[in-house]
N, C-alpha and C positions, 0 to 999 in steps of 0.2 A: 130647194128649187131644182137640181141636179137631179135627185132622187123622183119629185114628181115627174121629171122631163123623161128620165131615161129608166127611171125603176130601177136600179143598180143594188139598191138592198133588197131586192128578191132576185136576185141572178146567183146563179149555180156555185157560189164559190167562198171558200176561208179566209176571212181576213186573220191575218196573224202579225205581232209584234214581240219585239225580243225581250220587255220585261211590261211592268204594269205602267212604268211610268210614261215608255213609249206607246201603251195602249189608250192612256188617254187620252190624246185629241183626236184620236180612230173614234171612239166611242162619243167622243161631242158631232163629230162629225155624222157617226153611221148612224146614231139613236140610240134609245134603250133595247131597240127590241132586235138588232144586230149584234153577234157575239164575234167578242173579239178573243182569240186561240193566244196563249200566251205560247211561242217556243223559243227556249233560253236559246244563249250560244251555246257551246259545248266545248270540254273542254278534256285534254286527258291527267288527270289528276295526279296520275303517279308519276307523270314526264316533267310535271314540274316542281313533286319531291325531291330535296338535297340534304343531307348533313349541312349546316350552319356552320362556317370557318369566319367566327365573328374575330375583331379587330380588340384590342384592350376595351378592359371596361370603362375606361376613361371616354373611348370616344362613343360614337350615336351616330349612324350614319342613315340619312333619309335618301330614298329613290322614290322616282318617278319615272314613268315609261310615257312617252306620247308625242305626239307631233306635233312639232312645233311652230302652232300656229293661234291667232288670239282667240279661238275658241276654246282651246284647251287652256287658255289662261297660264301660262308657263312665268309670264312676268309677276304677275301677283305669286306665284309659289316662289319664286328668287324673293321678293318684298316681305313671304312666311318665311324663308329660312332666313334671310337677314336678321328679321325682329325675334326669331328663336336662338337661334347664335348668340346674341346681343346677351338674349334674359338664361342663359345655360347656366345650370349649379357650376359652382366654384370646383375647378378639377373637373370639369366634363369639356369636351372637344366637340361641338356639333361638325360635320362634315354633310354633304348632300351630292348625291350623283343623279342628272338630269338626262335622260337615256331621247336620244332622237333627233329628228332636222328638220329643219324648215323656216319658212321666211323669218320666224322671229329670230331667230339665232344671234343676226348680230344685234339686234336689240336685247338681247339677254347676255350678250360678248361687253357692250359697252357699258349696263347694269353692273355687270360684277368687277369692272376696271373702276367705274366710281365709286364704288363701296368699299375698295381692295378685300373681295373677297375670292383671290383667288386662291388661296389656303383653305378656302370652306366648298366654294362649289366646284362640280367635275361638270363640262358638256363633251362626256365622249362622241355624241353622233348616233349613225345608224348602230346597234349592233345584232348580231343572230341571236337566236334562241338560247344556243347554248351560254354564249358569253353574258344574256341578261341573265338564266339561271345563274350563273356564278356571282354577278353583282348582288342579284336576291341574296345568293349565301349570306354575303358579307357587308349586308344591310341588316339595321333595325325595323326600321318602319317606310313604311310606302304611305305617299300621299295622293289623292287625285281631286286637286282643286281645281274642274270643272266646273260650271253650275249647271250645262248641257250635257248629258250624257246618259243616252238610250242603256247602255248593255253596262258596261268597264272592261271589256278582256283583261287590258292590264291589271286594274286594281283583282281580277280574276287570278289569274296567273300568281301574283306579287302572295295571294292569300291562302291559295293552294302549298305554296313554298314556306309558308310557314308567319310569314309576316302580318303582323297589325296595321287594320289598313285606315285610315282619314278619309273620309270623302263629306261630298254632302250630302246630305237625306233627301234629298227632294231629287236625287240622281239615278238610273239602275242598278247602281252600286249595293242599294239597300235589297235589292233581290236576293245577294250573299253575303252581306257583311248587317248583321244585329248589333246595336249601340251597344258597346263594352263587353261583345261575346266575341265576334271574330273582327272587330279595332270598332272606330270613333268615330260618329256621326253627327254633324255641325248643321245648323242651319244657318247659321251666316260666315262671312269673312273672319269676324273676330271670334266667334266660336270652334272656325277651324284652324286660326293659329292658336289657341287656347287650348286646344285637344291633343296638337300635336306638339305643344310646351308641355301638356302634361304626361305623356311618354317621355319626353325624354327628362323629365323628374323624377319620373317611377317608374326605374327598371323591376320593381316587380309586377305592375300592371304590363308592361310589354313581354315579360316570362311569361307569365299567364295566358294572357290571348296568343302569343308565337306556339306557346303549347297545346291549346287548343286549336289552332288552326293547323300546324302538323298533326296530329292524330285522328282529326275529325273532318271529313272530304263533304265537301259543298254537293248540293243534288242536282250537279248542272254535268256531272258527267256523259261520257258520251253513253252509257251503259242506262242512263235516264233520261236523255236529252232524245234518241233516238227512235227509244218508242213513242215517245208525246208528235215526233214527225210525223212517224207512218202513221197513225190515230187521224190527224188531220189530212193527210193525202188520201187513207181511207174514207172521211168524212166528204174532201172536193167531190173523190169518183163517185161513191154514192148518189150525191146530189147531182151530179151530169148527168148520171143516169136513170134519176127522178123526172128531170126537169129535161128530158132530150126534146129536141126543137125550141125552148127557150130561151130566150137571152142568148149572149154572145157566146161563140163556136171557140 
């Protein structure tokens, strides 16, 4: 109705979104016959290469980066690492470090005081770049149980350094992380604590994919991300100055 009122799908201009998954309700909305520009985030790939200063092979430690609020879901990922913790091989240490702030906090403060797991989970807070590279180092695996989520930067970042990532498939996560090539892709709850129970069963499936995710750089770098911009900012001026006098100035 929008469209017949004001004609907005013929006005001079790129719609674009940051993967396919946030392109979809663009596309329910614009129609078939409006093209929706995928351009990734970008990222510097080598900034977030490090040497790995992993901990005994007894223990498994899980990271998460995100903010902490109930869309990121931060309380069900304490609810996964408890029920992982719990089912861990005999002689393995699950530990987990919960990187960020925000309103949930003390609800994830008072979660890990009734479980007594303060021996397993870290909430350091905000930290820099640098000090999340170092926690990356001295992590196993990265999880990002959202079920909302346009882009990942983190599970971005966490993948780039070398880590096998969790998420769920139906997220923009799946833009750079392929089921069993660079980590584990759940469609439900219990298939993503099941995914990320079975990393930490088979330290040679997380060798595997940590090796391949160190040696092998995602195509979301800025060195690919940059020309797919100016393509579509070429594409805008074009059509402004097809369409001059048209549509909105």
């Amino acid at each position: 109705l929008l469209d017949r009122w004001r004609g907005w799908s013929r006005w001079p201009v790129v719609l674009s979104a940051v993967s396919d998954v946030a392109a979809a309700p663009l596309r329910r909305v614009a129609g078939p016959g409006v093209p929706i520009t995928i351009l990734p985030n970008g990222i510097d790939v080598d900034a977030w290469r490090g040497t790995p200063h992993l901990p005994s092979a007894s223990t498994v430690t899980i990271v998460s980066v995100m903010r902490l609020a109930p869309r990121k879901r931060p309380l069900h990922l304490l609810r996964l690492i408890a029920a992982v913790h719990a089912g861990a091989p005999p002689g393995v240490q699950v530990r987990a470090v919960v990187v960020g702030d925000g309103a949930e906090r003390s609800t994830l403060e008072r979660f890990i005081d009734r479980h007594d797991l303060h021996h397993v989970v870290s909430l350091p807070g905000r930290l820099t770049r640098e000090q999340i590279r170092e926690v990356f180092a001295r992590s196993h695996i990265y999880v990002a149980p959202a079920n909302l989520e346009s882009f990942g930067i983190a599970a971005l970042e966490a993948r780039c350094a070398g880590l096998p990532v969790v998420a769920k498939a139906r997220t923009g996560v799946r833009e750079f992380v392929r089921n069993g090539v660079e980590g584990l892709l759940a469609d439900s709850d219990a298939d993503l604590e099941e995914a990320v129970a079975r990393l930490v069963h088979a330290p040679e499936l997380r060798a595997r994919i940590a090796a391949h995710n160190r040696s092998t750089a995602p195509s979301v770098d800025w060195t690919e991300v940059v020309p797919l911009n100016l393509v579509a900012y070429a594409d805008a001026i074009h059509r402004m100055g097809s369409s001059r006098g048209a549509g909105p100035r």
